[in-house]
N, C-alpha and C positions, 0 to 999 in steps of 0.2 A: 764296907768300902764301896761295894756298888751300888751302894743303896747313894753314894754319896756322888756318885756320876752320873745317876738318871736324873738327879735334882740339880746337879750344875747347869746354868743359861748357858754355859758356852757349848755342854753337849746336849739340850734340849734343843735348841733351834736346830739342826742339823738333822737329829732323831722327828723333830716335828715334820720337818720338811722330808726326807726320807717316808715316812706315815704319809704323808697326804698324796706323794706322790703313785705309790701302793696303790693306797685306797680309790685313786682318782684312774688309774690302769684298769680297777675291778669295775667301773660302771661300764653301763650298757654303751654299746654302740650309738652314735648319735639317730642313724637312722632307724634305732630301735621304736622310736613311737612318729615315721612320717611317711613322704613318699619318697621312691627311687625312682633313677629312671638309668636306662640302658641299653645297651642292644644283645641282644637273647646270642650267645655262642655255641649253644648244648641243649641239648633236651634229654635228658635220661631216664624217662617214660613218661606215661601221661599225664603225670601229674607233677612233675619237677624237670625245672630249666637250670640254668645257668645263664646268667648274664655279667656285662661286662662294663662298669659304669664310665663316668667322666675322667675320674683319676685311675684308672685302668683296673681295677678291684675285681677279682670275680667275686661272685654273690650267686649262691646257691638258696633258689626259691621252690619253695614247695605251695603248689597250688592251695590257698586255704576253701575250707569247705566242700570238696571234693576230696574222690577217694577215685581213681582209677584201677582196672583192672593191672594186677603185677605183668609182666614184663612174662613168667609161665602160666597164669592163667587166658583161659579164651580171650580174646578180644584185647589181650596184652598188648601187642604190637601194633595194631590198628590203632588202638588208643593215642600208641606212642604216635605214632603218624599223624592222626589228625592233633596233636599239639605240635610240631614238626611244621605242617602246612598252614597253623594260624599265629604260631610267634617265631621261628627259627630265622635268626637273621634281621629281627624286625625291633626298632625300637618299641620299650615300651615303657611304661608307667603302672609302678608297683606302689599298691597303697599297702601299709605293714599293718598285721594285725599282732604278729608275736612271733616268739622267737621259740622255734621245735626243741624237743631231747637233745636232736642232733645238731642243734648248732643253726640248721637252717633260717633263714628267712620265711615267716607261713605270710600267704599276702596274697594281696584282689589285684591281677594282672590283667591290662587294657592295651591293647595294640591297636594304631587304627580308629580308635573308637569304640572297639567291640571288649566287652567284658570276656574275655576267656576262658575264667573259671565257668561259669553263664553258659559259654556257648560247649565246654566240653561236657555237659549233662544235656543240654538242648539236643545235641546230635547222636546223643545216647554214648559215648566214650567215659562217663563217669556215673556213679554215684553220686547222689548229693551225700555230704559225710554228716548224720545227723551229730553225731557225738559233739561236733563243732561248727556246727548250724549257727547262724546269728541271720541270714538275710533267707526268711521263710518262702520269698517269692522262688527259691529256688526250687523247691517243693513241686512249686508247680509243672516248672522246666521238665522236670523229671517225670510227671505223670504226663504230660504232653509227649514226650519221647518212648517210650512205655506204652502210651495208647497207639501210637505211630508204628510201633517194633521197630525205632531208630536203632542203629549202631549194636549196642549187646544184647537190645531189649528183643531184636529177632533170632537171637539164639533161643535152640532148645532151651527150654527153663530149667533141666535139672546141669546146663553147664553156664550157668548165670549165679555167680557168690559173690556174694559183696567183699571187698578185698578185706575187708579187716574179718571176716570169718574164717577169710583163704588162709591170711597170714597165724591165725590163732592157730589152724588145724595143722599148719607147715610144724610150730613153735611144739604144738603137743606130740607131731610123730615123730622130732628128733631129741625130744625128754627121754631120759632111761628107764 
């Protein structure tokens, strides 16, 4: 007998429509493959903001290609500062590269003019994150900063870890 209800037109258009409305809920956000834009509300460390777009939306962005110091490692809170003092409050224009584990926005953030990802390895407050490398010129930003002892690079070298090491050794001392 239900075999004879999925086959009736008068309860398939309804089940059809039902389905496509689903399936059209599951696609990606439109601004999954463009640009944003907005003004920065948050910043909660160096390398992730929050901003707030035109139809009032927060959108949590994670700087891509970069990797800042965590929030308890060295140079954590400076980090946080200098992204604080080049987008906090400032519109800007977010080019999307993907969408994180966590839901985030990963994406190439311009305030001003000034590349931000760009400029938080230039001043030595990140890492270039090679794992998710695509724009190689950043490579260099970072040896330039590095040869300079900008920002982390004038710390002592045994309290300089790259944060995806930091966070692997966090991950392995709280295993049983």
């Amino acid at each position: 007998m239900l075999a004879f209800f999925v086959f009736e037109p008068s309860v398939m258009k309804p089940l059809l429509a039902l389905f496509l409305v689903l399936f059209c809920s599951l696609a990606p956000p439109a601004y999954a493959t463009s640009v944003l834009n907005g003004r920065v509300i948050h910043i909660a460390d160096g390398d992730t903001l929050t901003l707030i777009d035109a139809d009032y939306q927060r959108i949590k962005v994670r700087l891509a290609e970069i990797d800042s110091p965590e929030k308890a490692q060295p140079y954590g809170h400076r980090a946080k500062q200098l992204l604080v003092s080049l987008a906090l409050k400032k519109t800007v224009e977010v080019t999307v590269i993907d969408i994180d584990q966590y839901g985030r926005i990963v994406g190439q953030v311009r305030a001003d003019g000034v590349d931000i990802n760009a400029e938080m390895v230039r001043q030595g407050a990140a890492w270039v994150y090679r794992r998710h490398l695509k724009r190689p010129a950043l490579l260099l930003d970072e040896q330039e900063a590095r040869k300079q002892a900008l920002g982390l690079w004038a710390l002592p070298e045994q309290e300089r870890m790259p944060p995806w090491q930091w966070r692997h050794l966090q991950r392995q001392s709280k295993a049983p």
